[in-house]
N, C-alpha and C positions, 0 to 999 in steps of 0.2 A: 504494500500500500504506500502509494506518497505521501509526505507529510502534507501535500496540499489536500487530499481526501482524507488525512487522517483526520485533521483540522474542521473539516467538514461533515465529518458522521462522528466525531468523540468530541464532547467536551469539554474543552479544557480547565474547569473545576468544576467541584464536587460540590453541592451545598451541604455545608458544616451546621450543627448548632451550638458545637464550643461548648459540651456539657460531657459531664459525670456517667456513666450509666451504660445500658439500663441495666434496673433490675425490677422487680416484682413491687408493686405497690401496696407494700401492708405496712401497717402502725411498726414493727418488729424494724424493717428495714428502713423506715426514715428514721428511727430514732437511734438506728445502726450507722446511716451513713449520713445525715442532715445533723449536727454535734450543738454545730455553733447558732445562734439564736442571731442571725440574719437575714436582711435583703437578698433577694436570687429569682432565678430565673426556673423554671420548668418546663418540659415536656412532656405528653403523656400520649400514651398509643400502643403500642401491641407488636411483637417478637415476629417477624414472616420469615422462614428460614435463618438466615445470618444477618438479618435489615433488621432495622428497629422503623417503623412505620408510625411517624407523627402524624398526631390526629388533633392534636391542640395545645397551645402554646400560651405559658403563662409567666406570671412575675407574682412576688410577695415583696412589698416595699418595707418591711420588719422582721417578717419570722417565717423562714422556709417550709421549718418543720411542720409550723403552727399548718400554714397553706396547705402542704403537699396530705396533711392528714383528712381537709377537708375535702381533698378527690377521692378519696378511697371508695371503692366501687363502681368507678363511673368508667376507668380504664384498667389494665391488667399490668401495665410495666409504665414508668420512669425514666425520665432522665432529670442533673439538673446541673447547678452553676450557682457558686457565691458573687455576691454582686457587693460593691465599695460601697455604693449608696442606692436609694430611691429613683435617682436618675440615672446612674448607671446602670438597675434594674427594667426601667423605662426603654433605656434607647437598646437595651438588648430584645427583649420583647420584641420590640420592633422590628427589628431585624430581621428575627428568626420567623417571624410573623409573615413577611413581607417573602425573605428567601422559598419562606411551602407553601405559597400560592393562598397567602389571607384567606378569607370565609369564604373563597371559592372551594378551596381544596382541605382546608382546614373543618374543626368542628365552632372553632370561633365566629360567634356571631357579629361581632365587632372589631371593629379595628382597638387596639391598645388605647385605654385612657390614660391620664397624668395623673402621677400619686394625689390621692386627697388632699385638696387645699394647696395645690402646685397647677400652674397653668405653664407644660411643655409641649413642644411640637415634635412630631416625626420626623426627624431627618433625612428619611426616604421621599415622603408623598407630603410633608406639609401639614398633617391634617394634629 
């Protein structure tokens, strides 16, 4: 193959979501691998051979663990990521939001809000 067809049928990056994981979504293992009582980021969706398959993407602007307890049930695996602050939980969301095809392809209904009592924009779309 030429690099000029390879260029053309592959690629050339992968969408990342810069996270932990996965593993199985129970109280047992967020309190096994979520420690520290911070801002982060999550994903949640389901193992398909060797793929972790995101179905929706979130943030906790405080307490990951706190968040990641209140999915339980709703998906089967995890992934996640500590975040420095509220905004840098914000702009990752986004991101990752934006990289899996938003509430087209996502289970999110909405685009990513601003931490409570924060008025930030998305670096991607603006909104």
């Amino acid at each position: 193959m030429t690099m000029e067809a390879f260029t053309m049928t592959m690629p050339l990056t992968m969408t990342t979501l810069g996270m932990l994981g996965p593993v199985k979504l129970t109280t047992d293992n967020i309190d096994n691998f979520i420690k520290a009582r911070s801002p982060g980021n999550y994903a949640l969706g389901y193992i398909e051979g060797k793929a972790f398959i995101v179905k929706y993407i979130g943030r906790s602007d405080l307490d990951l663990n706190e968040e990641l307890k209140s999915c339980i049930g709703h998906y089967p695996h995890f992934k996640w990521s500590y975040a420095s602050s509220a905004k840098a939980a914000f702009d990752k969301e986004c991101q990752n939001y934006h990289d899996f095809g938003g509430s087209e392809d996502l289970d999110n209904n909405n685009h990513p809000a601003s931490p409570d009592g924060e008025y930030m924009i998305c670096e991607i779309c603006g909104l």
